[in-house]
Backbone bond lengths (Angstrom), bond angles and torsions (degrees), N, CA, C in turn:
res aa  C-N    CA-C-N  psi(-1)  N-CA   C-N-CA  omega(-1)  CA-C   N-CA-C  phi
1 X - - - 1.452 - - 1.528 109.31 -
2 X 1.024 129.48 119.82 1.548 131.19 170.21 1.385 126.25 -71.28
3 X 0.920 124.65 137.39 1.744 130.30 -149.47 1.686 102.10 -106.88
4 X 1.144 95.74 126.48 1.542 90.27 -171.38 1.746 102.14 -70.13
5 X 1.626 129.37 174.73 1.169 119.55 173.59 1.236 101.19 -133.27
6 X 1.665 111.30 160.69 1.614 108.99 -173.92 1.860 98.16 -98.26
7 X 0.984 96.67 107.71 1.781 109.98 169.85 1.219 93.35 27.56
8 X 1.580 98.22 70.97 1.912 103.23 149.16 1.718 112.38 85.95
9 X 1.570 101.92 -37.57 1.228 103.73 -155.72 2.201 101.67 -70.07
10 X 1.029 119.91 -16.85 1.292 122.57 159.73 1.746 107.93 97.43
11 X 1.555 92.03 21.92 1.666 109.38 158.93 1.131 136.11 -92.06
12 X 0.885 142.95 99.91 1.740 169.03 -153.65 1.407 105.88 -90.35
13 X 1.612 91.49 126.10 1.372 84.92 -175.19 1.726 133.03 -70.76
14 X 1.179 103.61 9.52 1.406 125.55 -175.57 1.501 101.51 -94.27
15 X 1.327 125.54 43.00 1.443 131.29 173.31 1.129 132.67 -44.21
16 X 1.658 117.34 -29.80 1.589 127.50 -172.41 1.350 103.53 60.67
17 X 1.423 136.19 43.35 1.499 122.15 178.48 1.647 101.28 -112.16
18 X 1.009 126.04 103.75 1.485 128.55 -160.52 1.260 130.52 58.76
19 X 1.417 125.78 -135.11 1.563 128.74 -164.13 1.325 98.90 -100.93
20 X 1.683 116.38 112.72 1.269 114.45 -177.16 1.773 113.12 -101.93
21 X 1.273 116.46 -167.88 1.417 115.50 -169.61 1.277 98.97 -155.71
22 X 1.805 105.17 152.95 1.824 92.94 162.18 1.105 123.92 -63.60
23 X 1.426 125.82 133.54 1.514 135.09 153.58 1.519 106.89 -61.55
24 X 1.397 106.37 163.32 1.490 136.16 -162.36 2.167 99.62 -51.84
25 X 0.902 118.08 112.17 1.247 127.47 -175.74 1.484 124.22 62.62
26 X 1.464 112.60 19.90 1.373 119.83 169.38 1.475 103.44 78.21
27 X 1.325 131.60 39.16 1.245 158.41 -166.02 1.335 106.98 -90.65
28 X 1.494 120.40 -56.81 1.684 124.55 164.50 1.644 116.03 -145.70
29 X 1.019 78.05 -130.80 1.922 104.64 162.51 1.769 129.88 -127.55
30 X 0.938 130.88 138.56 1.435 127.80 -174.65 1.712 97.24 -131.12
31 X 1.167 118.66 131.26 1.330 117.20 149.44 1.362 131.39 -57.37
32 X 1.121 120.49 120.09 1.717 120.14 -160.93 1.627 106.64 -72.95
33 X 1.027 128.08 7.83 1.591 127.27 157.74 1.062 143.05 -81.02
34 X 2.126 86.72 -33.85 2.035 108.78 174.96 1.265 93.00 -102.09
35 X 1.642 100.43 134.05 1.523 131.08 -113.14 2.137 68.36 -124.45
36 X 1.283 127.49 156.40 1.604 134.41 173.05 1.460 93.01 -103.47
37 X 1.339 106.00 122.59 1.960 128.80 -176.91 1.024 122.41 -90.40
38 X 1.526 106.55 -24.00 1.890 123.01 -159.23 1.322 110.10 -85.92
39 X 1.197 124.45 125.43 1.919 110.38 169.37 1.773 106.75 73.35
40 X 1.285 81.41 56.23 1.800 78.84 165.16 1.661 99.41 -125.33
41 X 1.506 112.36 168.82 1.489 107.66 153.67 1.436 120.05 -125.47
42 X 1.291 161.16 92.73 1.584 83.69 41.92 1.794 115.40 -85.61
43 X 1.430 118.79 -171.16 1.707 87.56 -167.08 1.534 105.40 -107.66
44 X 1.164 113.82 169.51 2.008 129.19 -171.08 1.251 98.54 -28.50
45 X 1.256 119.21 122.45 1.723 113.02 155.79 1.265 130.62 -106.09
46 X 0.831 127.16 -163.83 2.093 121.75 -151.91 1.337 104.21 -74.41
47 X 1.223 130.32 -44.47 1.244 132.83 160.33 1.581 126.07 -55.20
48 X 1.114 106.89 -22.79 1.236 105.39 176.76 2.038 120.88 -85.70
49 X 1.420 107.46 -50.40 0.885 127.59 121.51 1.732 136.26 10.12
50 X 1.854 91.61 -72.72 1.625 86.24 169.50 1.300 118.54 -89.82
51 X 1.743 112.12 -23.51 1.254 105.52 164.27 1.143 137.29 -61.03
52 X 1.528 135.71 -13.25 1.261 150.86 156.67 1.546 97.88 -60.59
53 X 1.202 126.69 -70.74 1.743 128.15 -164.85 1.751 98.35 -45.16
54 X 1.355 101.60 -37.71 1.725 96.18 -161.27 1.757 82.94 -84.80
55 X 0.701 174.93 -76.09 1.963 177.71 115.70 1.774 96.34 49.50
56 X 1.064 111.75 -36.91 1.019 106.44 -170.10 1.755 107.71 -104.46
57 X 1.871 123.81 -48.45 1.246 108.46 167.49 1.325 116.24 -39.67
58 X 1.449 126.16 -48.17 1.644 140.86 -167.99 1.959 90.92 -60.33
59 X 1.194 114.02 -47.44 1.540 96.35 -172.12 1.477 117.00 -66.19
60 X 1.220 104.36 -40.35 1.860 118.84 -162.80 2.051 76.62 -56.41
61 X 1.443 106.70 -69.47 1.670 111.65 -128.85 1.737 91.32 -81.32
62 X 1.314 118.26 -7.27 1.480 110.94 176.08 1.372 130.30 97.50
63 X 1.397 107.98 -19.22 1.142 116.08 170.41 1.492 125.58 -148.13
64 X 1.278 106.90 148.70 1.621 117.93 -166.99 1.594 119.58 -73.37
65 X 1.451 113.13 -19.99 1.218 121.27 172.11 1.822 97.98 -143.06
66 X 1.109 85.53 117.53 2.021 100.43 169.17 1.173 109.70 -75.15
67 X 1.205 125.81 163.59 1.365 136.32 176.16 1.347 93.81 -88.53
68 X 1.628 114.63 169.30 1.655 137.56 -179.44 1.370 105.71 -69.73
69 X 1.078 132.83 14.29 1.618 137.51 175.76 1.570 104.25 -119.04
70 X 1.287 116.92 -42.99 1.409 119.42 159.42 1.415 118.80 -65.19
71 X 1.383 136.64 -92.64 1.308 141.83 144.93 1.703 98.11 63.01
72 X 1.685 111.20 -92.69 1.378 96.00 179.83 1.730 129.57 -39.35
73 X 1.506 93.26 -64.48 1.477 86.65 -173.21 1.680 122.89 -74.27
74 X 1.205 112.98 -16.51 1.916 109.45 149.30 1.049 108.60 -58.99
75 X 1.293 144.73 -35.20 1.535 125.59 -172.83 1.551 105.22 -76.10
76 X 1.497 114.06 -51.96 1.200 122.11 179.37 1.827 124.14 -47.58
77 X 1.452 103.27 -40.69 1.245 119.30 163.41 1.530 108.13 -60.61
78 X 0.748 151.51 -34.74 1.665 171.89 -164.74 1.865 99.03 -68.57
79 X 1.668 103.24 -62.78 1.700 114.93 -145.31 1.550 67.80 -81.69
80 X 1.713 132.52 -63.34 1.167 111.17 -157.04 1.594 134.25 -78.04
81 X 1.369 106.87 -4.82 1.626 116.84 151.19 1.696 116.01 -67.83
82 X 1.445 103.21 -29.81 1.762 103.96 -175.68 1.935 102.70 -64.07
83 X 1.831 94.65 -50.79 1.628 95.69 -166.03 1.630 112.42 -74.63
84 X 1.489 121.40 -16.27 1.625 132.39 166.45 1.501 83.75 -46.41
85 X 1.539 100.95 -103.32 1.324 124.89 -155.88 1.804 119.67 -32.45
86 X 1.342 117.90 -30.60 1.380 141.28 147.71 1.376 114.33 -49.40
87 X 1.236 133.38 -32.40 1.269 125.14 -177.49 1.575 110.62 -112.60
88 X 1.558 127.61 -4.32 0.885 143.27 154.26 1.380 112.64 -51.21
89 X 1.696 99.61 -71.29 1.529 99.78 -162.41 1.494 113.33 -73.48
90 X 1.669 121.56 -2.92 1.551 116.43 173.16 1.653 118.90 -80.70
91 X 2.026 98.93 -13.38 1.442 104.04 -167.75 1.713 108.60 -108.39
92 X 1.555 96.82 -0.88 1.726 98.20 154.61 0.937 144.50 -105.42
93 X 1.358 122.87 125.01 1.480 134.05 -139.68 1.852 101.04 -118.05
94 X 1.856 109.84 147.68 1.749 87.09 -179.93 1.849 69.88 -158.52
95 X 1.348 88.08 172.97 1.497 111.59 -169.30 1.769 102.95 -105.23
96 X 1.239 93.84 -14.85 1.941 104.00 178.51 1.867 105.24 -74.57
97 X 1.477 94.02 129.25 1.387 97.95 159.94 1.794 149.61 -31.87
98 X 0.793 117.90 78.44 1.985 112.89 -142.83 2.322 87.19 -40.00
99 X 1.614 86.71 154.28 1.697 108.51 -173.70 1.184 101.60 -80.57
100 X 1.703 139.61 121.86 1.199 124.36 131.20 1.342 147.97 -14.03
101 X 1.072 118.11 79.57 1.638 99.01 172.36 1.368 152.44 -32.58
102 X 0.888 125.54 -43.89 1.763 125.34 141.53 0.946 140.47 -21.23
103 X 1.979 106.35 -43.96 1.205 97.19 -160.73 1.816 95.32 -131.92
104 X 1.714 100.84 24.90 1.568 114.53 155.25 1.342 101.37 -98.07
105 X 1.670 136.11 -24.23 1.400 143.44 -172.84 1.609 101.96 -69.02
106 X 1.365 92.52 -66.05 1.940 93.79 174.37 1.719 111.94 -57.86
107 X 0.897 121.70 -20.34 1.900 116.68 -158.69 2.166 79.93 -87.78
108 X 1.597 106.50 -27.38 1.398 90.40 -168.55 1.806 102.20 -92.72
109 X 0.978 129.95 -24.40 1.220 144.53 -175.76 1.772 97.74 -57.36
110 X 1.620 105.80 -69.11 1.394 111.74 165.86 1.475 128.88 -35.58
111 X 1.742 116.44 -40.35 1.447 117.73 179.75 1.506 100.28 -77.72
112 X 1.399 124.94 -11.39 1.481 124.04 -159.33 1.752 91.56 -90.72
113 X 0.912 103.53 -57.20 1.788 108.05 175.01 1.449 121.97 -47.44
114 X 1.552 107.32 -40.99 1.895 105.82 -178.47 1.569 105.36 -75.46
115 X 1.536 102.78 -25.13 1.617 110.03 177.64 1.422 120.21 -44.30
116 X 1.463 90.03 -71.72 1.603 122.88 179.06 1.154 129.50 -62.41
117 X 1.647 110.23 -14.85 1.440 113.20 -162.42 1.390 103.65 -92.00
């Protein structure tokens, strides 16, 4: 099976960083926290964006707050996962209708309830 990679950097989405889930047609693994950016309407904005980069530096490096010896290069890891993933999602292109939000929020709200219930 070929592993998808995150813009080059040679990360697969099959990370093993917590509680994962099937991805879109049983394709890999996704961590159920990093949130899918691409093809929404309206679409990901900068904040959203960096909050994914920081969800994900925090997963790779283990922890949510680095110590003052870490600090630089977690942040740095941070801006340059924000500007990857930013230049990713402007250079992928699809012929599918971008998803509503609302009514991908409820379709997930709904799987969260049959889950839980």
């Amino acid at each position: 099976m070929e592993v998808l990679s995150f813009a080059g950097l040679g990360l697969g989405l099959g990370l093993g960083l917590g509680t994962e889930t099937e991805f879109v047609g049983g394709q890999g693994k996704m961590c159920r926290n990093i949130r899918v950016l691409h093809n929404f309407d309206p679409p990901a904005t900068a904040e959203e964006i960096r909050a994914s980069a920081l969800q994900f530096v925090r997963k790779v490096s283990g922890t949510t707050r680095p110590s003052q010896a870490n600090q630089e290069a977690f942040d740095r890891a941070v801006e340059e996962v924000t500007a990857t993933t930013r230049r990713l999602l402007d250079a992928l292109v699809t012929t599918a209708p971008p998803k509503d939000r609302a009514v991908e929020a409820a379709k997930a709200k709904a799987r969260a309830a049959k889950r839980y219930a």
